[in-house]
Structure formats: C-alpha cells, structure tokens
C-alpha positions, 0 to 999 in steps of 0.5 A: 500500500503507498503512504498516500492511499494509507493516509487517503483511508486514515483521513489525515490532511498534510502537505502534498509536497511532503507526502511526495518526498515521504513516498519517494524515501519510503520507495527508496527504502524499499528498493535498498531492503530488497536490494540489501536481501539479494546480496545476502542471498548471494552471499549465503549462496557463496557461503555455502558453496565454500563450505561444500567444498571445503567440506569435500576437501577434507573428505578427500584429504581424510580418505588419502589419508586413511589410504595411506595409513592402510598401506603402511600398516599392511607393510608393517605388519608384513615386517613385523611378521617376517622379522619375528618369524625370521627369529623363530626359525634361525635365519636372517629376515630377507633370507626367510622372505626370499625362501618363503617365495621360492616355496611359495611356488612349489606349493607351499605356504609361509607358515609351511615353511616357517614350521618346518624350519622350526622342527628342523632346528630342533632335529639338527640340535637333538642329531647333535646331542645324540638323538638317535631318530634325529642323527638317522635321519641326517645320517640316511641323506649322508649329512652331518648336523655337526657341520651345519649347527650354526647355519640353517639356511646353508642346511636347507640348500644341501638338503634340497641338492639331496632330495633333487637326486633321490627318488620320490617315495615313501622313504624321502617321505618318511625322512622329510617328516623325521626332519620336519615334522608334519611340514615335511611332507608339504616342503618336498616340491620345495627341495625337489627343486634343487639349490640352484632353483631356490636360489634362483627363485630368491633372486627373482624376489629380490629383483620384484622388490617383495623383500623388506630389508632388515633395517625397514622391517625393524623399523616396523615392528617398533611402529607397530610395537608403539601402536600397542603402546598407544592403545595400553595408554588409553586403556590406562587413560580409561582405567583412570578415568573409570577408578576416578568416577566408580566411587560416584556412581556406585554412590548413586547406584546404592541411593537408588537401591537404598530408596527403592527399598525404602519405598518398595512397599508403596510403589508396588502398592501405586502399581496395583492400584494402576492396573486396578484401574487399567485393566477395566478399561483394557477389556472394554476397550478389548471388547469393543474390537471383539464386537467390530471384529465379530458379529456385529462388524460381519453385520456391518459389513453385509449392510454394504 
C-alpha cells in the first residue's frame, strides 16, 4: 500500500509536497531492503558453496589419508611378521622372505615353511646331542648336523641338492617328516627343486622388490610395537578415568537401591492400584474390537 492511499483511508490532511518526498524515501527504502536481501542471498549462496567444498576437501584429504595409513600398516605388519618369524626359525629376515617365495611356488605356504624350519632346528640340535631318530635321519641323506649347527639356511640348500637326486617315495617321505615334522611332507616340491632353483627363485624376489630389508622391517615392528603402546595408554587413560568416577556412581547406584527399598512397599502398592484401574478399561476397550471384529462388524459389513 503507498503512504498516500494509507493516509487517503486514515483521513489525515498534510502537505502534498511532503507526502511526495515521504513516498519517494519510503520507495527508496524499499528498493535498498530488497536490494540489501539479494546480496545476502548471494552471499549465503557463496557461503555455502565454500563450505561444500571445503567440506569435500577434507573428505578427500581424510580418505588419502586413511589410504595411506592402510598401506603402511599392511607393510608393517608384513615386517613385523617376517622379522619375528625370521627369529623363530634361525635365519636372517630377507633370507626367510626370499625362501618363503621360492616355496611359495612349489606349493607351499609361509607358515609351511616357517614350521618346518622350526622342527628342523630342533632335529639338527637333538642329531647333535645324540638323538638317535634325529642323527638317522641326517645320517640316511649322508649329512652331518655337526657341520651345519650354526647355519640353517646353508642346511636347507644341501638338503634340497639331496632330495633333487633321490627318488620320490615313501622313504624321502618318511625322512622329510623325521626332519620336519608334519611340514615335511608339504616342503618336498620345495627341495625337489634343487639349490640352484631356490636360489634362483630368491633372486627373482629380490629383483620384484617383495623383500623388506632388515633395517625397514625393524623399523616396523617398533611402529607397530608403539601402536600397542598407544592403545595400553588409553586403556590406562580409561582405567583412570573409570577408578576416578566408580566411587560416584556406585554412590548413586546404592541411593537408588537404598530408596527403592525404602519405598518398595508403596510403589508396588501405586502399581496395583494402576492396573486396578487399567485393566477395566483394557477389556472394554478389548471388547469393543471383539464386537467390530465379530458379529456385529460381519453385520456391518453385509449392510454394504
């Protein structure tokens, strides 16, 4: 409504000159409300497009980010296992992971591997000591343990050049498991190949760039030694801040069991007087719905 049409109804009588300037500053008053909305319309807009980029920035920076922690966990964890492993078995950590290759494709597995190298050891040990079983065994591929104490990968490629010339059978069979145990038996396409075939296969790990070297993978069981760390730290963060706040709820816990046994006698006695009163109205209301659903309602439905 213009100001002259409003003052026309009022029935006020002014100045024809300054109703003109009145309308022409409320016009212009107008014109600068919707003029000011617009800019702030644009300017929400604008606003809100920054955000969403910025908003999908940071998705795409947490996602590179969770990427690559994956990866350099998987690698560390690779390590971890394979200088750990390493030191269970008595051969050096890039030794073991060239190995594991060349059993790998024989057909056998790392942990094939692993425990046969384990029992082995201990084979080699008890020939050295005077084991019976275990000197046969040695004794049966013209092997002396003796010569081989102090090093367990050199023993595995005279092994391997033995099985290359015997004969497959129930005695390399029989041999394989008094050295290695159950493993034994999986590890004979392993040392069929021969040590020039092994070696071979251990070069061609190297040449693919599947082998951590020492230094990476010590470096990796201390990262994933610290992540244990850090999650023992919240824990013990937890455990403080759980010993700190049981005194307190335990306190509240035996309030409230101390008045609800204060009080168990009128609330069971507010319960029963509740469903005193419930109930009626329940099989009322029960049999309003029988009757719907009943006679009266296949009555109703007949009328249609």
């Amino acid at each position: 409504m213009q100001v002259r049409e409003l003052v026309t109804k009022i029935g006020f009588k002014v100045d024809q000159n300054k109703l003109k300037k009145a309308e022409a500053g409320f016009h212009r008053l107008t014109m600068s409300a919707g003029s000011l909305t617009s800019k702030f319309t644009a300017l929400g807009a604008v606003a809100g497009g920054a955000l969403a980029v910025v908003a999908a920035s940071l998705a795409s920076v947490y996602a590179a980010g969770n990427a690559l922690f994956s990866i350099t966990k998987n690698f560390a964890d690779m390590g971890d296992n394979a200088i750990k492993t390493a030191q269970q078995v008595g051969v050096n950590v890039e030794s073991f992971q060239k190995l594991s290759y060349a059993a790998d494709l024989a057909g056998a597995s790392q942990e094939d591997l692993s425990n046969g190298l384990r029992f082995l050891s201990k084979t080699l040990v008890d020939a050295t000591e005077g084991g019976k079983e275990a000197a046969e065994a040695f004794a049966k591929l013209g092997i002396d343990p003796k010569k081989h104490l102090e090093d367990t990968e050199e023993l595995l490629y005279v092994i391997a050049d033995q099985y290359q010339v015997m004969s497959d059978g129930a005695k390399k069979t029989d041999i394989s498991n008094a050295l290695m145990s159950r493993s034994g038996s999986k590890l004979i396409p392993f040392f069929n190949q021969g040590s020039k075939a092994i070696k071979e296969a251990m070069k061609e790990a190297d040449l693919f760039g599947l082998i951590i070297r020492e230094k990476a993978a010590r470096q990796a069981e201390e990262f994933n030694d610290n992540l244990s760390r850090m999650g023992s730290i919240v824990l013990g963060i937890k455990n403080s801040i759980g010993s700190a706040l049981l005194p307190v709820f335990a306190a509240i816990a035996d309030s409230m069991v101390e008045w609800y046994k204060q009080n168990a006698k009128f609330i069971r006695s507010g319960i029963d007087r509740f469903f005193e009163k419930i109930v009626p109205i329940l099989a009322t209301i029960g049999q309003s719905i029988s009757s719907i659903f009943g006679g009266e309602g296949k009555d109703y439905c007949r009328s249609f």
